[in-house]
C-alpha positions, 0 to 999 in steps of 0.5 A, a space after each residue: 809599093 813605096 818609094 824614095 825620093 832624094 833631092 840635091 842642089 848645086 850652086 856655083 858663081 858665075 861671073 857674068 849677067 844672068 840673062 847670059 847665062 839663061 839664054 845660054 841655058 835656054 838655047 840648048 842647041 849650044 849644050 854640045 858646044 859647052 859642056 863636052 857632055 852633051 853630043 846632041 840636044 834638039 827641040 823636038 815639040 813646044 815653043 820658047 817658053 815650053 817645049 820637049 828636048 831629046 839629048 844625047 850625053 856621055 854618062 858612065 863612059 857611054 852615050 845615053 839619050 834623054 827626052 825631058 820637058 822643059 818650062 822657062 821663065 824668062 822674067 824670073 830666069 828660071 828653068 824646070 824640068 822632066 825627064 820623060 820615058 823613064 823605065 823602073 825602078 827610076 819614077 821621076 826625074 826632075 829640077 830646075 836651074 835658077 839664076 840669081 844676081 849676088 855680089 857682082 855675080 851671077 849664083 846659078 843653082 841646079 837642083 835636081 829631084 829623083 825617085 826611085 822604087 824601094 826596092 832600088 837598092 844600090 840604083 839610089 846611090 849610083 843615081 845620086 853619085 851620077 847628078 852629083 858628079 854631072 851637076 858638078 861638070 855641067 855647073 863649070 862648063 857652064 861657068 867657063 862658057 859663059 865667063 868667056 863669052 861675056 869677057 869677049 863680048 864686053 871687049 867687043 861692045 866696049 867697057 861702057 857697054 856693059 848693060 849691052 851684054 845682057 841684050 847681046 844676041 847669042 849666035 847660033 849652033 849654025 853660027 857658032 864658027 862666025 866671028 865675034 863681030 856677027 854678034 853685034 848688037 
């Protein structure tokens, strides 16, 4: 049987360091705090530079669990992924996010890659509408987080602090109600 595989990416600019950024992405026990997408996400096997993720997130107005791979790059600021389980006609579901300095700015692109059996038939569309239209959500909810907390931490560490922001620990899901001043470098 054949298959179709279709590809999309998405960029968005953030202003805020890349590090950030990544460790935002990196530390997924924050994605229910951020994105009002996500209702639960929780390493499951792995270390910090591989591991398996079970998530739960609203899609199409009902919760649905996921359980990807993921592969982080600290050095590069990149992060790939595999959606695991899948059930037919879906094949793979797969990506990647990368941050990369531009213009005073962070660009953060999302790119995702699916394949479905030939015989999808509209199930190729409603899964292309579905990456682009949560892609699209995750990028600005990632864009507002993380541009609000580098703003609150620049004014914590002061304005001359700004390369500090980067190394600026991220506080815990367990942590997220502690005032800002637990966040000192």
């Amino acid at each position: 049987m054949s298959k179709t595989t279709r590809r999309t990416t998405h960029r968005l600019s953030i202003d805020a360091p890349g590090e950030l950024i990544f460790r935002i992405l990196r530390d997924s026990s924050h994605w229910p705090y951020l994105d009002g997408l996500t209702a639960y996400s929780e390493r499951v096997s792995g270390d910090d530079s591989s591991h398996e993720l079970r998530t739960s997130v609203v899609s199409n107005g009902s919760l649905n669990s996921t359980h990807c791979h993921r592969v982080l790059n600290d050095a590069e600021l990149r992060a790939d992924f595999r959606q695991l389980g899948l059930e037919a006609p879906l094949v793979h579901l797969g990506g990647g996010w990368v941050i990369r300095p531009s213009e005073g700015f962070s660009e953060v692109t999302l790119d995702h890659e699916f394949e479905v059996d030939d015989d999808a038939g509209e199930l190729l569309e409603l899964i292309h509408h579905n990456i682009d239209e949560y892609s699209r959500r995750e990028l600005e909810a990632l864009r507002l987080s993380c541009e609000r907390l580098a703003l609150l931490l620049e004014q914590h560490l002061g304005s001359t602090a700004a390369p500090a922001v980067a190394s600026a620990p991220v506080p815990s899901a367990a942590s997220a109600t502690a005032p800002i001043v637990a966040w000192e470098a």
